[in-house]
C-alpha positions as CSV (number, residue, x, y, z in Angstrom):
1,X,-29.1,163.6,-38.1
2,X,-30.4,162.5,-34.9
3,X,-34.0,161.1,-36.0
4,X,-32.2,158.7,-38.5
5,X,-31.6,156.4,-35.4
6,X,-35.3,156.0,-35.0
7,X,-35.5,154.5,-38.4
8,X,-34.2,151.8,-38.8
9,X,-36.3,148.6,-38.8
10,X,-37.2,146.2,-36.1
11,X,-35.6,143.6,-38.1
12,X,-32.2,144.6,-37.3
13,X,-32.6,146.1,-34.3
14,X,-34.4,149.4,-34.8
15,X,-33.6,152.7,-32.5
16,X,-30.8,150.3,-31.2
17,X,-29.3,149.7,-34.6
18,X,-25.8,150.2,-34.0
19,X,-25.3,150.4,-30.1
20,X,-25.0,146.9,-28.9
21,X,-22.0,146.5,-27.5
22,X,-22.2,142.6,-27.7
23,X,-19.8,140.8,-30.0
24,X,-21.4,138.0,-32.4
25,X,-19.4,134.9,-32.5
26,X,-17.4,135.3,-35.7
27,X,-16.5,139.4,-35.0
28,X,-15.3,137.9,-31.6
29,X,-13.1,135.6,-33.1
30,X,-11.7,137.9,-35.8
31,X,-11.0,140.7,-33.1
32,X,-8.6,138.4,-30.4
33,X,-6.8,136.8,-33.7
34,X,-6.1,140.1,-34.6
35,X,-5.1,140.6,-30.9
36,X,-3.1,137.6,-30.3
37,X,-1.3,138.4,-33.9
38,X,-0.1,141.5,-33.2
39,X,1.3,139.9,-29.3
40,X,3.2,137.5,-31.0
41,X,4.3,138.2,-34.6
42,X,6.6,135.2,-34.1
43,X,4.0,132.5,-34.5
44,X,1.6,131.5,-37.1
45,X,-1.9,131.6,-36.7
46,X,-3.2,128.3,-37.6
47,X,-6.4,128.7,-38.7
48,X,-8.7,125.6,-38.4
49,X,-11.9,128.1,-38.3
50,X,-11.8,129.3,-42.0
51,X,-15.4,127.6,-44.0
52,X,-13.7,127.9,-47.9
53,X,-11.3,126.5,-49.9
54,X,-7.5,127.0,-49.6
55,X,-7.1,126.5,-53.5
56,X,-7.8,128.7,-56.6
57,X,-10.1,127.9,-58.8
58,X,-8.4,125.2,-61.6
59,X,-6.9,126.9,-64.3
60,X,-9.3,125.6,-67.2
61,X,-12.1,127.4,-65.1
62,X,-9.9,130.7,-65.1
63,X,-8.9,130.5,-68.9
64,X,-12.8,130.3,-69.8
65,X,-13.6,133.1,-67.5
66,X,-10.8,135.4,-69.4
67,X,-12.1,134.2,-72.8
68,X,-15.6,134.7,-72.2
69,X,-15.0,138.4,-70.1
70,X,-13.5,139.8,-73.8
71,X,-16.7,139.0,-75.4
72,X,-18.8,142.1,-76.3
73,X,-22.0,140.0,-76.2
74,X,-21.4,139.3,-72.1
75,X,-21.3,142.3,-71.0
76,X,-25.0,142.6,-70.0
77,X,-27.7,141.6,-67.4
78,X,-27.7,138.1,-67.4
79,X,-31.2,138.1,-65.7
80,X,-32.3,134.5,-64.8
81,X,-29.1,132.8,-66.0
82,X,-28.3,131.3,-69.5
83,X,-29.3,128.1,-70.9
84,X,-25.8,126.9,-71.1
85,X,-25.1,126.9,-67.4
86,X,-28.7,125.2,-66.8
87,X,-27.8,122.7,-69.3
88,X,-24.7,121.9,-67.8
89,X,-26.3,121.5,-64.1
90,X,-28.9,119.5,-65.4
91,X,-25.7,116.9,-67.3
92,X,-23.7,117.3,-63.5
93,X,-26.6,116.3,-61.7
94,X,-26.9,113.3,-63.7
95,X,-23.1,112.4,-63.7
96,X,-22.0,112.8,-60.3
97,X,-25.1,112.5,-58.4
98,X,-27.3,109.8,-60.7
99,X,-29.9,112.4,-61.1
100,X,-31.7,112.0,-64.9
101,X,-34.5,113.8,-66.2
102,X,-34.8,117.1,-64.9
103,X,-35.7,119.7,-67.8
104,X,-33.1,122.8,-67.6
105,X,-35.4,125.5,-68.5
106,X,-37.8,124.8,-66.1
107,X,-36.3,122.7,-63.2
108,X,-33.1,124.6,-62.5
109,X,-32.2,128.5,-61.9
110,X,-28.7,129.4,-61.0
111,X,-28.2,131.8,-58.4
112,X,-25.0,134.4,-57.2
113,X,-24.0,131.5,-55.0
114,X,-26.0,129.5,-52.8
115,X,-26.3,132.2,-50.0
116,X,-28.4,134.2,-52.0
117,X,-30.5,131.7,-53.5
118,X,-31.2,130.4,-49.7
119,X,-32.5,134.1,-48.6
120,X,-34.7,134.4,-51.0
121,X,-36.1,131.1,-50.9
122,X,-39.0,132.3,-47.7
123,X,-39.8,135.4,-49.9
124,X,-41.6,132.9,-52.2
125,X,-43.6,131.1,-49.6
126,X,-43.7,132.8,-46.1
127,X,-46.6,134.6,-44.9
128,X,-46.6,136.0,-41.2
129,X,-47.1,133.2,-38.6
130,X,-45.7,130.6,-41.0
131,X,-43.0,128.2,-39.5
132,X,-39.8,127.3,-40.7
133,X,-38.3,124.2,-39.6
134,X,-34.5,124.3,-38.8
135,X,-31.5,122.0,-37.8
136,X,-29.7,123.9,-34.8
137,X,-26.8,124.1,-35.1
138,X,-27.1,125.3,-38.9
139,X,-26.5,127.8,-41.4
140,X,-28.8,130.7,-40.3
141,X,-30.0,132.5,-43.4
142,X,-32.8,131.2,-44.3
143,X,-34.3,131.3,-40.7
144,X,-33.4,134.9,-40.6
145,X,-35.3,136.0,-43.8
146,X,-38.0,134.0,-42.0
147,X,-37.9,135.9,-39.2
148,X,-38.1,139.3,-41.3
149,X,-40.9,137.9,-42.8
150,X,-42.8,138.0,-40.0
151,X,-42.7,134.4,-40.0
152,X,-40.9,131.9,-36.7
153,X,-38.4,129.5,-36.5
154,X,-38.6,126.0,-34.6
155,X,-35.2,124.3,-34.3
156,X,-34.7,120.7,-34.7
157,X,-31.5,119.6,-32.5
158,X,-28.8,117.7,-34.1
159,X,-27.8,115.2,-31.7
160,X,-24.3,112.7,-31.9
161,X,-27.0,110.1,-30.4
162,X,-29.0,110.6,-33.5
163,X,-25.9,110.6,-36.2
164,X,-27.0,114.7,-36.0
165,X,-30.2,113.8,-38.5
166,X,-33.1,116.1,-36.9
167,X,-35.8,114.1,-35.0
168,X,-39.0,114.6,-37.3
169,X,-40.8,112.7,-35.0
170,X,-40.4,115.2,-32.1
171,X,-42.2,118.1,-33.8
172,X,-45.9,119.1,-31.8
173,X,-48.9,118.9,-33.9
174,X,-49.4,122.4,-33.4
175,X,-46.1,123.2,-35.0
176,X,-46.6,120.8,-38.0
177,X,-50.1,122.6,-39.0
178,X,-48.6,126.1,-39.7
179,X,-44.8,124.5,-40.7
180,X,-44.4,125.3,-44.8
181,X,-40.8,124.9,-45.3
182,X,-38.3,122.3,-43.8
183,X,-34.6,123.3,-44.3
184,X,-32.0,120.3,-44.3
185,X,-28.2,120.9,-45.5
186,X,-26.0,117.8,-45.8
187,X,-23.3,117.2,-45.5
188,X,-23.8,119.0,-42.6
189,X,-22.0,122.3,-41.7
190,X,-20.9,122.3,-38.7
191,X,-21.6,118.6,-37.7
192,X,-19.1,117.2,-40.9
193,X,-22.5,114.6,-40.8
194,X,-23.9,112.9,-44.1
195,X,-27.4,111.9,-44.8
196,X,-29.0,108.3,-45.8
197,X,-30.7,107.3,-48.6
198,X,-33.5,106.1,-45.3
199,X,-33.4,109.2,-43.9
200,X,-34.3,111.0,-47.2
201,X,-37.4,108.6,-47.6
202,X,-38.9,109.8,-44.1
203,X,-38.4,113.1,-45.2
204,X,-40.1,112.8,-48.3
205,X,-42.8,110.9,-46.7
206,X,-43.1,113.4,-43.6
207,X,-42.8,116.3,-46.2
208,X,-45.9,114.5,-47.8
209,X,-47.9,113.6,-44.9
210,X,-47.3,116.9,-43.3
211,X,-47.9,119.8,-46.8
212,X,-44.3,120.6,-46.3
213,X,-41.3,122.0,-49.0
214,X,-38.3,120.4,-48.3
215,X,-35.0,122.7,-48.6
216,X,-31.8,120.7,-49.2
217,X,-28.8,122.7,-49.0
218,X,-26.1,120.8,-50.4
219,X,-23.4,123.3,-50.6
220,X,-21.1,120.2,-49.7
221,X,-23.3,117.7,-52.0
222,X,-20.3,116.7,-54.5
223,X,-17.6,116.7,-51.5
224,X,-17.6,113.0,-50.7
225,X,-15.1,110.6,-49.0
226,X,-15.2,107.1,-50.5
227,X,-18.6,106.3,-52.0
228,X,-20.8,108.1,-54.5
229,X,-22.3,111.4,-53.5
230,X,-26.1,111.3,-52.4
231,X,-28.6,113.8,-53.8
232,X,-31.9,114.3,-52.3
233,X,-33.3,114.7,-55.7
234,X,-32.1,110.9,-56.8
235,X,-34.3,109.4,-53.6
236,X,-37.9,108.5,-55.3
237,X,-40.8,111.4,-54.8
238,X,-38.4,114.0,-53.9
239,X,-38.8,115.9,-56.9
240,X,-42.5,116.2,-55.5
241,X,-41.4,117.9,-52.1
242,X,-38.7,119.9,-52.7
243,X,-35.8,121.6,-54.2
244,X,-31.9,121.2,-54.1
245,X,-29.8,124.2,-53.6
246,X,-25.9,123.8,-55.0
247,X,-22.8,126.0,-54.9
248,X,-19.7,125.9,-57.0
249,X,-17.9,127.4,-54.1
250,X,-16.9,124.3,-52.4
251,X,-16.4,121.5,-54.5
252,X,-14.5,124.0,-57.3
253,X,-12.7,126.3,-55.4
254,X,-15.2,128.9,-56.6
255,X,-16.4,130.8,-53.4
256,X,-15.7,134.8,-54.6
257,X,-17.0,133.8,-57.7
258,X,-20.6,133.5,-56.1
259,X,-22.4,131.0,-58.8
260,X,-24.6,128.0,-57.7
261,X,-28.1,126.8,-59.2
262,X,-31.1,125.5,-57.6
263,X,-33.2,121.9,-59.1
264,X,-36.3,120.2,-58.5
265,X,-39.9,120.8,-58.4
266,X,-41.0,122.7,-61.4
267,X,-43.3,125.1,-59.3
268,X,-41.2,125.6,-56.7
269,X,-38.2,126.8,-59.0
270,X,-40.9,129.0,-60.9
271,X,-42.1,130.7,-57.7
272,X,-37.8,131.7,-56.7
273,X,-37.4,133.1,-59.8
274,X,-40.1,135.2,-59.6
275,X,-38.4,136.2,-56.5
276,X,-35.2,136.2,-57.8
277,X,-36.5,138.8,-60.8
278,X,-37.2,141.2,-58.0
279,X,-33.8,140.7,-56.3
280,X,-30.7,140.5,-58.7
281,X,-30.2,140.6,-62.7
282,X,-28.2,137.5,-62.5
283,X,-24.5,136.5,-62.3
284,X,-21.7,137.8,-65.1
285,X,-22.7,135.6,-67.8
286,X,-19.2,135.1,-68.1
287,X,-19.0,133.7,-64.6
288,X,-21.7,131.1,-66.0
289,X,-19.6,130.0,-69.1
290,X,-16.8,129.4,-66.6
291,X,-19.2,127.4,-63.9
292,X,-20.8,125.3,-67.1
293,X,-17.2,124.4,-67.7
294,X,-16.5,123.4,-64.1
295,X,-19.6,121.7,-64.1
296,X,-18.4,119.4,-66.9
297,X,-15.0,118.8,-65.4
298,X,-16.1,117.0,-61.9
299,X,-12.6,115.4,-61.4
300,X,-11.6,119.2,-60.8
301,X,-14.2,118.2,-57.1
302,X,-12.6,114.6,-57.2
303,X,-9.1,115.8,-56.5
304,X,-10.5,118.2,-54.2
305,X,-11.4,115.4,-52.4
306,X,-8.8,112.9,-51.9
307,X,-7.1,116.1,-50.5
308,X,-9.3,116.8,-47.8
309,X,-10.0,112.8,-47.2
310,X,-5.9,112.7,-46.7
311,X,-6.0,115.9,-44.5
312,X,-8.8,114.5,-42.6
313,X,-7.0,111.2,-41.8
314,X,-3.8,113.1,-40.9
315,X,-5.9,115.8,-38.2
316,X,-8.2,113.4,-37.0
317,X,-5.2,110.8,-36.0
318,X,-3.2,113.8,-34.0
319,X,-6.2,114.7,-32.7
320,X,-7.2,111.4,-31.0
321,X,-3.7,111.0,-29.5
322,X,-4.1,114.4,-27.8
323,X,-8.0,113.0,-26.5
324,X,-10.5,114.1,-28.3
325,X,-12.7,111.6,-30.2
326,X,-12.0,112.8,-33.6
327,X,-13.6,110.5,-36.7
328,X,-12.7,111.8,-39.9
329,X,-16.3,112.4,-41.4
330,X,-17.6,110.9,-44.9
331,X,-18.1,114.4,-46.6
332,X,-17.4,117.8,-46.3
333,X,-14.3,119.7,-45.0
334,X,-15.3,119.7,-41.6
335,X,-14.9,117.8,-38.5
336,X,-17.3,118.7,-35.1
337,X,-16.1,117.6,-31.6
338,X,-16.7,118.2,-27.7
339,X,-14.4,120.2,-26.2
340,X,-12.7,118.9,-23.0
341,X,-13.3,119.0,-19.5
342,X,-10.5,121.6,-18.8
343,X,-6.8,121.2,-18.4
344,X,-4.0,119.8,-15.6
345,X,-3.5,123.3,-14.1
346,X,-7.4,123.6,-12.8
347,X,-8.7,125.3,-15.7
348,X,-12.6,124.1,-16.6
349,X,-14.4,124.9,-19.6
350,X,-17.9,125.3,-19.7
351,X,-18.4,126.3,-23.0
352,X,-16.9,125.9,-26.8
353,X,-16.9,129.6,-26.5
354,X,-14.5,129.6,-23.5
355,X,-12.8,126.7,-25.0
356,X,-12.3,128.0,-28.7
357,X,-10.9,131.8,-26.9
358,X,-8.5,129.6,-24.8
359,X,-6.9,128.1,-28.0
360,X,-6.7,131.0,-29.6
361,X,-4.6,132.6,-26.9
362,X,-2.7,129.8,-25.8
363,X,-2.0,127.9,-28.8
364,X,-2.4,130.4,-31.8
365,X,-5.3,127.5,-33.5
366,X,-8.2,129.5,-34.7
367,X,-11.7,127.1,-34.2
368,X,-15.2,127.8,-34.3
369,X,-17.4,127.6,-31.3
370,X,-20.5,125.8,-31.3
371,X,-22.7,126.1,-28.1
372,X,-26.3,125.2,-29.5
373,X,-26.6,122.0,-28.8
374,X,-24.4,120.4,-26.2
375,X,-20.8,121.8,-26.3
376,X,-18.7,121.2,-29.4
377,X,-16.0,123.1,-31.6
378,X,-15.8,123.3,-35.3
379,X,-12.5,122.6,-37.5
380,X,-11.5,122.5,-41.0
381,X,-9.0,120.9,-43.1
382,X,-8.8,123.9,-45.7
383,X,-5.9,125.2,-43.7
384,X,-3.3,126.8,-46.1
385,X,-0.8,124.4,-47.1
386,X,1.1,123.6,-50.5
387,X,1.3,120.0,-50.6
388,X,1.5,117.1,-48.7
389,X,4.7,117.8,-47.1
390,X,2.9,121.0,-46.2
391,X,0.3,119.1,-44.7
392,X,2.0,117.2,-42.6
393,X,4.1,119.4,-41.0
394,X,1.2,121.7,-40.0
395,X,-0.4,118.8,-38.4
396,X,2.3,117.6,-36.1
397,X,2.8,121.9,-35.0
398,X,-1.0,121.4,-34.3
399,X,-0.3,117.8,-32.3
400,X,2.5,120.0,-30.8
401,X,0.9,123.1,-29.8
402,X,-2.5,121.0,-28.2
403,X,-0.1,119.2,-26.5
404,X,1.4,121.5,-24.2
405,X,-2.1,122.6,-23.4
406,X,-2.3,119.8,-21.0
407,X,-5.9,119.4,-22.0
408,X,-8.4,117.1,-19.5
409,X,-10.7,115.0,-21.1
């Protein structure tokens, strides 16, 4: 029916629901791999663009799932989670992180992943004309249900001058007075980039000073290189500010699973599961058995870990003989570069977009793009690989492939 196009809301495009023939970033990407795999069967795509896991879940977690899915008394709405899987968050908060005292009934709610828990959060709390404060680049969905809220966005650049930490400082008045929430997620996707015990103690005092909710999204919390990971929660007077929003999907290998929990601020967790009551009934409670029993196994994340740390060493390494300045970061599974100049034949790149296309046509390496701030692309070390042997060899066809690019730096 023709007046159906005249329905749809404003929010996602209304009457031109549908007809815009401009390709978002990822469908872009998706659509030349396909291309370029079909042109040359012969190759692999190596895909250094992919933001999950390459590994199952361990196989204690998949036993308790099996288990607990044959038990008649699962089978139902799960609602706002069970106490079991709260109780268990509360015990890994404390373990890994250093973060004691939080009450499970009242200071955690698990959620169907952190995605979901992250859209929801705005319903709680934004009104139209309310502001949302953002790290660009960033995960978007929170500044997208604030949007559809009738609510605006104002972006806080990460800059490589500035370790990518937003510059609170920078913010006008103006903004500050009708700002509620401030969303932060470290480690950082795409930046790779890892918070400071300082940094978190100006946000808590800016959060204070200014009425502000802090948002952590720490989807990449328990995937750290080295040193103990850092929780927003353990810095003094956070627990006053803010809330901490966690995923199994990461750190256990968990992403289709879609479990995570939120902690903190008593009030703040009451007011998103009000929300959450109007949104879902709550994960398979047998999902939440097998996440309580993740949750107690953190050397399940630990060996996650030294994984991606020796991955990360390996990429990084090939990656700075070819030019670019490649660190290995201190968490996460990411790593966040600028591109180059161009290459020997004349080519010039102006932006990771034109960049990122050219590798996947020239080289078969599948990246992600990031033109927000400056010009930078976006890899990750969860390329598909069985063992260190593996590894290795897809790193040197990496070193290989970059080579013959003849990239300008």
């Amino acid at each position: 029916m023709e007046y159906l196009q005249e329905l749809f809301a404003d929010r996602i495009g209304g009457s031109s629901f549908g007809k815009q023939a401009e390709l978002y970033k990822f469908e872009k990407i998706k659509k030349t791999r396909r291309q370029m795999e079909r042109e040359h069967p012969e190759i692999p795509m190596i895909d250094l663009g992919v933001g999950e896991p390459d590994a199952m879940a361990d196989a204690g977690v998949i036993d308790v799932l099996y288990e607990q899915a044959k038990e008649w008394k699962n089978r139902g709405y799960a609602d706002n989670g069970i106490l079991l899987f709260q109780q268990a968050a509360a015990a890994y908060l404390e373990k890994v992180f250093g973060v004691g005292g939080l009450c499970p009934e009242t200071q955690i709610l698990h959620s169907m992943g952190s995605k979901s828990a992250l859209a929801m959060i705005p319903q709680a709390f934004i009104n139209p004309g309310d502001i949302t404060l953002m790290a660009v680049p960033g995960y978007p969905i929170l500044g997208t249900k604030t949007k559809w809220l009738g609510g605006r966005v104002y972006p806080l650049p990460l800059l490589q001058e500035n370790h990518f930490l937003p510059d609170l400082n920078s913010i006008p008045q103006a903004v500050l007075q009708k700002a509620k929430l401030l969303y932060l997620n470290y480690p950082n996707n795409p930046t790779g980039a890892a918070a400071t015990k300082e940094f978190y103690k100006a946000v808590i005092e800016f959060a204070k000073r200014n009425q502000i909710i802090v948002i952590q999204d720490a989807a990449y919390g328990a995937l750290a290189f080295g040193e103990r990971p850092l929780s927003f929660l353990s810095v003094e007077g956070a627990m006053e500010v803010g809330i901490e929003v966690h995923s199994l999907s990461k750190s256990y290998n968990m992403t289709g699973w879609r479990l995570g929990f939120i902690a903190g601020n008593e009030k703040i967790v009451k007011a998103v599961a009000a929300v959450k009551d109007n949104n879902d009934s709550g994960q398979f409670i047998a999902i939440q058995h097998a996440g309580a029993y993740a949750l107690g196994h953190p050397e399940i994340t630990e060996a996650t870990c030294e994984k991606y740390r020796r991955r990360h060493e390996l990429l990084s390494a090939a990656l700075r003989r070819i030019g670019f300045l490649a660190t290995p970061p201190k968490a996460s599974f990411y790593e966040y570069m600028e591109i180059p100049k161009g290459t020997r034949d004349g080519r010039v790149f102006h932006t990771a977009d034109e960049f990122s296309d050219y590798l996947l046509r020239n080289a078969l390496i599948s990246t992600v793009p990031w033109d927000d701030v400056g010009h930078y692309i976006r890899i990750s070390v969860t390329f598909v690989a069985d063992g260190e042997q593996e590894e290795a060899r897809i790193v040197e066809e990496i070193e290989r492939r970059l080579s013959r690019c003849e990239l300008v730096f």
